[in-house]
C-alpha positions in Angstrom: 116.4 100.5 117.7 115.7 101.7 114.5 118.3 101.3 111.7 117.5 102.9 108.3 120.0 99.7 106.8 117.4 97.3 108.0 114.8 98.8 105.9 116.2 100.2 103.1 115.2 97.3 100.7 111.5 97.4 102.4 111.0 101.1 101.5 112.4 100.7 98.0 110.1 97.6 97.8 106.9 99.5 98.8 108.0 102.6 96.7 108.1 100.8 93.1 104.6 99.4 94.4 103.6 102.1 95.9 104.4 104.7 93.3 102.7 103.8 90.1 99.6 103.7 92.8 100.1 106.9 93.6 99.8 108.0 90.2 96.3 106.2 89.6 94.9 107.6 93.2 95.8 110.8 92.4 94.7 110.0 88.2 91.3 109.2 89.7 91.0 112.4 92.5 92.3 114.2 89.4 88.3 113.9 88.0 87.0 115.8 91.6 89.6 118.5 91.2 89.2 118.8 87.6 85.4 119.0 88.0 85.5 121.4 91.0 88.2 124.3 89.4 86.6 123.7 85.9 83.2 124.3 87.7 84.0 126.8 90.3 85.8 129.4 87.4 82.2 128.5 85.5 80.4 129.7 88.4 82.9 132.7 89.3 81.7 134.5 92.5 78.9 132.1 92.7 79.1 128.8 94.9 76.6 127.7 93.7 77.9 125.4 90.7 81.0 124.5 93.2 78.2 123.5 96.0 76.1 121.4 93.8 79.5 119.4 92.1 80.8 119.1 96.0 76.5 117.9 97.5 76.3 115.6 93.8 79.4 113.8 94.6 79.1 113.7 98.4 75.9 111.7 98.2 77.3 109.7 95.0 80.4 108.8 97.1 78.8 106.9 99.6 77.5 103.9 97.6 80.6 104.4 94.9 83.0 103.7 98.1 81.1 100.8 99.1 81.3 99.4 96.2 84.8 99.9 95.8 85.7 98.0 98.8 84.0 95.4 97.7 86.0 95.2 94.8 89.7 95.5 96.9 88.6 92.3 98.6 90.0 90.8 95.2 93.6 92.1 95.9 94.4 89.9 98.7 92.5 86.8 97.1 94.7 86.5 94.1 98.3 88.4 96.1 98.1 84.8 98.2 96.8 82.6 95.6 100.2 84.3 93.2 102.6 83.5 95.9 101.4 80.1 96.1 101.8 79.7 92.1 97.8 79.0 91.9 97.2 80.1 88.3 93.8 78.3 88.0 92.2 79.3 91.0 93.3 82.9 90.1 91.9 83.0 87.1 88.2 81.2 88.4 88.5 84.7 90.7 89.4 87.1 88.1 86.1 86.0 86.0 83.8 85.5 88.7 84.8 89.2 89.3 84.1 90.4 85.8 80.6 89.3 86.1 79.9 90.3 89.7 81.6 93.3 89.9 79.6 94.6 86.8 76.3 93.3 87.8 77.1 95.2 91.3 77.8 98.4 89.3 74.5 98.1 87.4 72.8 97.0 90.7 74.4 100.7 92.5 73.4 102.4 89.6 69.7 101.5 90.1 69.7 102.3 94.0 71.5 105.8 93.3 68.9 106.9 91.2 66.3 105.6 93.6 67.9 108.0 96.4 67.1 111.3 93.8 63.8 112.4 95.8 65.3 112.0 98.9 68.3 114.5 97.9 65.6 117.3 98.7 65.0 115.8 102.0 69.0 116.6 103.2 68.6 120.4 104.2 70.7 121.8 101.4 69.3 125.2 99.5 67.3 124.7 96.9 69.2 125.9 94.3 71.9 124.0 95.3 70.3 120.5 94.9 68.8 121.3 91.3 72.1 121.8 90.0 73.4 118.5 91.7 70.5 116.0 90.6 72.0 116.4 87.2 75.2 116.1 87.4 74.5 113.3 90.4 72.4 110.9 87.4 75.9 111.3 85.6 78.0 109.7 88.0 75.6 107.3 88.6 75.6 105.9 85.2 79.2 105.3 85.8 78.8 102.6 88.1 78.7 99.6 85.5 81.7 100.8 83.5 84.1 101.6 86.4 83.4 98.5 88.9 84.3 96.6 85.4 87.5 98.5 85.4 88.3 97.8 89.3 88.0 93.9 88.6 91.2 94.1 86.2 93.0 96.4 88.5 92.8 95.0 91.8 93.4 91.7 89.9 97.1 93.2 88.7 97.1 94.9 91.6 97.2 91.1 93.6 100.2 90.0 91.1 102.2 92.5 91.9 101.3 94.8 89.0 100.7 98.6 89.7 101.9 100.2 86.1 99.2 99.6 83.9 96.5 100.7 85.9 98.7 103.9 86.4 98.7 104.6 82.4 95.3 103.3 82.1 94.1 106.0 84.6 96.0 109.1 83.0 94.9 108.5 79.9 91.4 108.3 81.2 91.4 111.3 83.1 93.1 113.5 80.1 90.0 112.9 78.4 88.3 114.0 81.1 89.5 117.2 81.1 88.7 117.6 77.2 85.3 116.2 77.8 84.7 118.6 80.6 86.3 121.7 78.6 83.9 121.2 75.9 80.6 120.5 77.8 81.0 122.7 81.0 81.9 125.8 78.8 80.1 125.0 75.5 82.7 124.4 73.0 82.1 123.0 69.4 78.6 124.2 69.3 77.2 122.5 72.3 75.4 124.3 74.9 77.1 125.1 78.2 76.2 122.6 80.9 78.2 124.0 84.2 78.0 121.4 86.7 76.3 118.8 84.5 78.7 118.9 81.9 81.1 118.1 84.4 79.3 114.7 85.6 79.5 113.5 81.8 82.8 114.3 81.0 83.5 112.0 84.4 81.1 109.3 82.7 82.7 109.2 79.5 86.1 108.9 80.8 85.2 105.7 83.3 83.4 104.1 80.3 86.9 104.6 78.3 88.8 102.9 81.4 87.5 98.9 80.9 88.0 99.6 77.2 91.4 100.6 78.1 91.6 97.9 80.6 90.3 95.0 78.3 92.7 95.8 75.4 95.7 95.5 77.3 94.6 92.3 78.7 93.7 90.7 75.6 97.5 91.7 74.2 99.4 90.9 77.3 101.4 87.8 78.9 97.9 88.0 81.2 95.4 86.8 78.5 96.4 83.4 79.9 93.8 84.3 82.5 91.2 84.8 80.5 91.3 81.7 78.5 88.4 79.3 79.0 86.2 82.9 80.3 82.4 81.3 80.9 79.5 82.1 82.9 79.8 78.8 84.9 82.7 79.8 86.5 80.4 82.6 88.2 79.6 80.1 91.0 78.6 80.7 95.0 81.9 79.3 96.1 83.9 81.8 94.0 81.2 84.5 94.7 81.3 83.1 98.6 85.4 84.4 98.3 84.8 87.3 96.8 82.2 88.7 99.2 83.5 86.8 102.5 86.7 89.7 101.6 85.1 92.1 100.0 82.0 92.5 102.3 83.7 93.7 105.8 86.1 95.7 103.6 83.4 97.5 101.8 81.7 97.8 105.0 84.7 99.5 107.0 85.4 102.1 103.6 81.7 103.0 103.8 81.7 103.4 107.3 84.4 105.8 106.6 83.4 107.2 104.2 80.0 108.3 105.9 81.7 110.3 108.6 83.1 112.6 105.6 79.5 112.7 103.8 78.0 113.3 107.1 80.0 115.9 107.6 79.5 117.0 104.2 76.3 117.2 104.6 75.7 119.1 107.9 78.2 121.7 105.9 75.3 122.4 104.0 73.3 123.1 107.7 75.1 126.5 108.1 75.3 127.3 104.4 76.3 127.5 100.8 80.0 129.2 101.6 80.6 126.2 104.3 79.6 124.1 101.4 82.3 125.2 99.2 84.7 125.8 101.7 84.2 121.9 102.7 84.6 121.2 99.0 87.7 122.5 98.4 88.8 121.5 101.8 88.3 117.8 101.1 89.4 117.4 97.7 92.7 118.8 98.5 92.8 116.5 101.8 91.9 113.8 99.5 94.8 114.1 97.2 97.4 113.8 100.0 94.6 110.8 101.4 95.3 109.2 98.0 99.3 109.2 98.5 98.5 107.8 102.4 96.2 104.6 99.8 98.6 104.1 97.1 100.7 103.1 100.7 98.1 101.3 102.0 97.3 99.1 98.6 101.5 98.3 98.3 101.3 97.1 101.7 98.4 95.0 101.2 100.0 93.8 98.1 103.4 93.0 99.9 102.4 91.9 102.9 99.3 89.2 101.1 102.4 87.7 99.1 104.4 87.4 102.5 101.0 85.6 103.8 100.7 83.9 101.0 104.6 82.1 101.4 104.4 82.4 105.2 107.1 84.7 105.2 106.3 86.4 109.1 110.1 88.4 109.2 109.4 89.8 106.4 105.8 90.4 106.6 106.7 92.6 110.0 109.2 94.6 108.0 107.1 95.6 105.4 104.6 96.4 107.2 106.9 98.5 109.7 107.9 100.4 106.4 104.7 101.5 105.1 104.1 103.1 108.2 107.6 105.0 108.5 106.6 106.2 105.0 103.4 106.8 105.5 104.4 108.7 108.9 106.5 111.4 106.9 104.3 112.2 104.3 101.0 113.1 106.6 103.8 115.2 108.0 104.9 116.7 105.1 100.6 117.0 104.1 100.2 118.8 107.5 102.9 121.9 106.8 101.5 122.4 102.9 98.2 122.4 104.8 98.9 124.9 107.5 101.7 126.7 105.3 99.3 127.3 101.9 96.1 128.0 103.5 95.7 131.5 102.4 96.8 130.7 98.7 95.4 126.9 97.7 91.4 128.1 98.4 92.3 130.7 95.9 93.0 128.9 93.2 89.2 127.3 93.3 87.0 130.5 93.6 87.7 134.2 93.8 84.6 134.0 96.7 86.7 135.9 99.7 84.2 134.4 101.9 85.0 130.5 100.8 88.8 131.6 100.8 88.6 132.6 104.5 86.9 130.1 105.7 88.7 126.6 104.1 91.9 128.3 104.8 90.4 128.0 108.7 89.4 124.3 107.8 92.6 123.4 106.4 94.4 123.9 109.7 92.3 121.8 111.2 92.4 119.0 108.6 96.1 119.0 109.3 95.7 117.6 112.7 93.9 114.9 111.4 97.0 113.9 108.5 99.1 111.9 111.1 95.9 109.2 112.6 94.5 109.1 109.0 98.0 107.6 107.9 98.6 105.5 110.3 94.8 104.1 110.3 95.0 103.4 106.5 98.4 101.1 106.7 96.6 99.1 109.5 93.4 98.4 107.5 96.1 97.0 104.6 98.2 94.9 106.8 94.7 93.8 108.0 93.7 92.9 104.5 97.0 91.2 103.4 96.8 89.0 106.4 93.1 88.3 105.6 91.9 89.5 109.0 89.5 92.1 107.8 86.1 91.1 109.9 87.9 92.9 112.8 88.0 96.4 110.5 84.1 96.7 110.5 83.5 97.0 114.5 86.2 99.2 114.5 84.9 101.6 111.8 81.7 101.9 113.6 83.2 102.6 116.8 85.5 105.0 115.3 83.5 107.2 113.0 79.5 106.9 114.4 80.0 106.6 117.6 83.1 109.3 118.0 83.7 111.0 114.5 80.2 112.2 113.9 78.9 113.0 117.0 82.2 114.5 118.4 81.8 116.8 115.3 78.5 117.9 116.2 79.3 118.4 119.3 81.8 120.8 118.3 80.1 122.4 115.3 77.0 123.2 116.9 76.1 122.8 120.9 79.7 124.0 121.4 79.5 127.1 118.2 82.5 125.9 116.9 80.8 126.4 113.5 82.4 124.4 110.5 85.7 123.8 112.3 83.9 122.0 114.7 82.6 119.5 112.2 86.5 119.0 111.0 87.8 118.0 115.1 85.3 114.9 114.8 88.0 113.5 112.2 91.0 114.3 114.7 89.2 111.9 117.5 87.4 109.1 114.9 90.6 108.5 112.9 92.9 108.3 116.1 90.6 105.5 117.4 90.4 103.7 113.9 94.5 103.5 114.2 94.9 102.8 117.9 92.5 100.0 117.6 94.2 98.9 114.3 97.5 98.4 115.8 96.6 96.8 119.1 94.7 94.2 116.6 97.6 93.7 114.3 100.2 93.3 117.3 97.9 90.5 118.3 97.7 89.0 115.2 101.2 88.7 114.1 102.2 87.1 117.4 100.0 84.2 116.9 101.4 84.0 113.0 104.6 83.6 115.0 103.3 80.7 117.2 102.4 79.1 114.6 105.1 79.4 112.3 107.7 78.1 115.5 
């Protein structure tokens, strides 16, 4: 029976994680929804500018995301290694991360520019994709400087600090309005770049974040874990860490991920107003997403430093928490949804079209708030524990073999149109946290066997 007394100290636990989180997720979808209004009042009744910002970053996403997870595998690494009081195998992570995770960037970078040609291949219009290949070669340049960025914060992250990449991310993405207020409109004598402009004001402000990033480090009670930095701590057994967590993680987030590009993507079948209505669709599903991974990224932390001591009770608690919590804000996501549908679309475009038809999308993007909460606990209790091969099978099941074709199936044998796309989420995402649950219910009763 639940009992609000028994987890009062696990929500306020999570919450001073979770909430300086919150602030960097939605710091970092602050650069989308900056670039989309900023570019969709440039473009006025035009989608075009908004469709090439929403195709650009749709195909950059992919590869960014997968990169990403690679990155979070670091979180649960050093969350165990800090509850064990392991300083120097902490560290031996943190720089092996430095170097890999820029060299990945750099690596990304390359590929993403390689996949330019093939962005006319994708069945978007025309004038679409010659806006985004600009402002696409912008984010890509990115790559280096931000994966740089994620080695420091999922390191602080893992020790239990949330707060600094929370300032470090504001400040960042304050300077990416100014950057994209002076070369999307044209201000101090430079020329007006609309969509472009927007892709280097995002690639100016993620080359600011490791500069940010490095500074405090280098003035903080954490420079102890940079002393003695060389290259030959870059070795296959630290690398072998990194990527044996990293990899499945990265592969479950792309896998993700893909069923939203896909569906991104086959937007652009029908035309450019389902392109923009997607666009602002998704980024405003995205910010309540970001609240549901700030959640996700204090459970992992919690719950890897109750690994990490072998602390089962109170591993079961916290994780039983971050779901409660998670549980009423999708709720709460759901009614803004379904209650601002006619006014949100507005503020992004004065296109009636694009208004009518994301206020349509939105409803349907509120059934999916619930499953996409509970989903995104699971895969963190899944990565505190360490249990994250399991996440990959589960993706794929989830999103290509239900999401994406379920979504077709809808969209366009059935005629649903663009709303048809959207009920492929509603089926892929309930599958991803069914299966998620049944896995960690198995898991934490052999943890208990063990422990007795």
């Amino acid at each position: 029976m639940y009992r609000f007394s028994t987890y009062k100290q696990q929500y306020k636990a999570n919450l001073k994680l979770a909430l300086p989180v919150v602030l960097t997720q939605l710091g970092q979808i602050f650069v989308q929804v900056a670039d989309n209004l900023m570019v969709g009042r440039f473009g006025g009744d035009d989608p075009t500018p908004l469709a090439a910002v929403s195709f650009g970053g749709a195909v950059f996403f992919i590869l960014f995301i997968a990169a990403v997870g690679i990155a979070l595998g670091l979180t649960p690494l050093i969350g165990a290694l800090y509850a064990q009081g392991d300083r120097i195998r902490s560290s031996l992570y943190l720089h092996s991360g430095i170097v890999f995770y820029t060299l990945l960037g750099a690596v990304i970078t390359a590929v993403q520019l390689a996949v330019v040609p093939l962005m006319h291949h994708l069945g978007q219009p025309a004038e679409v994709v010659g806006q985004a290949i600009p402002y696409y070669r912008m984010l890509a340049y990115s790559m280096a400087p931000v994966m740089l960025f994620f080695a420091f914060k999922q390191f602080l992250e893992g020790v239990g600090n949330t707060k600094v990449e929370m300032v470090v991310t504001i400040l960042a993405n304050l300077a990416n309005v100014g950057f994209n207020w002076v070369f999307i409109y044209g201000r101090f004598g430079f020329e007006a770049m609309g969509a472009e402009g927007a892709g280097l004001g995002t690639l100016l402000s993620r080359i600011l974040m490791p500069i940010l990033m490095i500074g405090y480090f280098c003035r903080s009670r954490y420079k102890i874990y940079l002393e003695g930095f060389r290259l030959s701590h870059f070795t296959k057994e630290s690398i072998g860490g990194l990527l044996r967590m990293g990899v499945p993680i990265s592969l479950q987030m792309f896998l993700e991920a893909s069923a939203f590009v896909g569906t991104g993507i086959m937007m652009g079948w029908f035309d450019k107003v389902a392109i923009s209505a997607n666009q602002i669709t998704t980024t405003l599903g995205n910010c309540a997403f970001m609240i549901v991974l700030s959640i996700g990224a204090a459970t992992t932390i919690r719950v890897s430093h109750c690994y990490g001591a072998r602390d089962i009770p109170n591993l079961s608690l916290a994780a039983k928490a971050s779901y409660h919590l998670v549980l009423a804000w999708n709720a709460l996501a759901a009614v803004v949804f379904i209650a601002g549908r006619h006014l949100i679309p507005s503020l992004f475009t004065t296109n009636g079209e694009v208004i009518r038809l994301a206020g349509q999308l939105l409803i349907f993007a509120a059934l999916y708030q619930l499953s996409d909460g509970i989903q995104n606990v699971s895969v963190g209790i899944l990565r505190g524990i360490q249990d994250v091969k399991i996440i990959m099978p589960i993706a794929l099941i989830s999103y290509w073999l239900l999401n994406l074709p379920v979504g077709y199936l809808f969209g366009f044998l059935l005629g649903m149109g663009p709303a048809g796309l959207y009920l492929g989420f509603t089926f892929g995402l309930s599958s991803a946290g069914l299966l998620m649950i049944l896995r960690i219910r198995r898991k934490l009763r052999s943890l208990r066997l063990a422990r007795a």
